[in-house]
C-alpha positions, 0 to 999 in steps of 0.5 A, spaced: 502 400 738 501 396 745 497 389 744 490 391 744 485 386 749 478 386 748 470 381 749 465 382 744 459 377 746 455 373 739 449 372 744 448 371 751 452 364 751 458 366 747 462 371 746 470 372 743 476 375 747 479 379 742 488 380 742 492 384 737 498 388 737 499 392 730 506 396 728 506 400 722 500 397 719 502 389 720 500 385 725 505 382 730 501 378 734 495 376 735 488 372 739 481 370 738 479 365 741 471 364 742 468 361 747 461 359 750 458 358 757 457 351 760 457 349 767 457 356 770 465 358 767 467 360 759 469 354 755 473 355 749 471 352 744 477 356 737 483 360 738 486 362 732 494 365 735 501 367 733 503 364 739 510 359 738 511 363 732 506 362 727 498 362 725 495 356 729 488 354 731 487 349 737 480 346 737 478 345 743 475 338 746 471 336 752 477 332 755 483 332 752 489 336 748 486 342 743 487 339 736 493 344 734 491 346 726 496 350 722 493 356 718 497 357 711 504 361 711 502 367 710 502 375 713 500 375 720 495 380 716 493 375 711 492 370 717 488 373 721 483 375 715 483 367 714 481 365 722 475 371 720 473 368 714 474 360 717 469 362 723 464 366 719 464 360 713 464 354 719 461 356 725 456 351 725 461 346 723 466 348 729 461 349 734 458 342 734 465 340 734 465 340 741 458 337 745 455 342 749 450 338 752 442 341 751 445 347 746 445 344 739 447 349 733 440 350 731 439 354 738 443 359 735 440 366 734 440 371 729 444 376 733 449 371 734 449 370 727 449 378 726 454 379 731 459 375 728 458 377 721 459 385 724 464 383 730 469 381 723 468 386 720 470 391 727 477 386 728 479 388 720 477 396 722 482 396 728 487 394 725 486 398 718 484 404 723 489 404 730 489 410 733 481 409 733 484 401 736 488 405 741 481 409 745 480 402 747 481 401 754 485 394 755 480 389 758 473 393 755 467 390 753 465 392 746 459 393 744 457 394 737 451 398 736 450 398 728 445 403 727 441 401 721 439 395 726 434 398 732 433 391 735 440 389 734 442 395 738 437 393 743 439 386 744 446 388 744 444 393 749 441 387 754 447 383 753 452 388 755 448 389 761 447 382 763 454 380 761 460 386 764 464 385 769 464 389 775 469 394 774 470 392 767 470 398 762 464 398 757 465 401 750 459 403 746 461 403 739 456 407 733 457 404 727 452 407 721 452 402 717 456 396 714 458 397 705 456 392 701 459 386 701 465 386 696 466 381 691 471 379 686 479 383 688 481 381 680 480 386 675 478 385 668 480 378 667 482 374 659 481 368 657 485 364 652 484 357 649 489 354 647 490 351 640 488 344 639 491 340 634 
């Protein structure tokens, strides 16, 4: 499958560039990088890569380099799950890392919130579903419309109106619900106690 690019927006201020190429059911590569608006431009604020040859993050800061961050030596699969899982856990965390003037955390709206849980939740369907990755075009601007939540679906509606770029295709992706959230992956676990004495 050629590399994949694509923006899903949190809210009217933030929003994640999104970039895999996945063969045979692998990742090889891939860029998400979240950004916010400020000062008339989109500012990046992560990027989780495979750029030099393993999984990174690069912090960004005002002035200055990006702090570089190794993830764990795992899969690019693996990877990509973790970077996922660290901006979900961590948003508040990374977002305040770098000031953004008037903006504080506690301006964060629901649909940012939503939005960032159902975005991660699209990522890991492209990459187990590529042919479905495949009918979006480079470039798109993808927007998430989960069914089971109308003003969700219409605030996503205003902001892809607000935010598309002339030219820019806008994919409408209808999600009917998201499955409950799973827990534990081990199965059946036993506990021995050793003997004392």
């Amino acid at each position: 499958m050629k590399q994949r690019a694509f923006i899903r927006y949190f809210d009217m201020e933030n929003r994640a560039r999104v970039s895999f190429q996945v063969e045979g059911g692998k990742i090889r590569r891939f860029v998400v990088q979240y950004e916010t608006f400020k000062d008339a431009a989109w500012r990046p604020i992560i990027r989780y890569d495979t750029a030099h040859g393993f999984a990174h993050a690069d912090l960004f800061h005002p002035k200055g380099k990006p702090t570089k961050i190794p993830l764990p030596e795992v899969d690019f699969n693996e990877a990509l799950t973790l970077a996922q899982e660290d901006i979900n856990r961590n948003w508040e965390r990374i977002f305040n890392a770098v000031p953004r003037g008037e903006k504080s955390v506690k301006r964060v709206s629901k649909t940012f919130y939503k939005n960032l849980m159902i975005g991660a939740e699209f990522d890991k369907y492209l990459i187990e579903h590529p042919r479905f990755a495949e009918s979006i075009p480079d470039g798109a601007l993808v927007v998430l419309l989960p069914q089971d939540d109308a003003a969700l679906c219409r605030e996503n509606l205003r902001i892809a109106k607000a935010r598309a770029e002339e030219g820019q295709p806008v994919v409408y992706v209808t999600i009917k619900k998201l499955a409950p959230a799973p827990r534990s992956r081990i199965i059946a676990p036993q506990i021995e106690y050793a003997k004392t004495g």
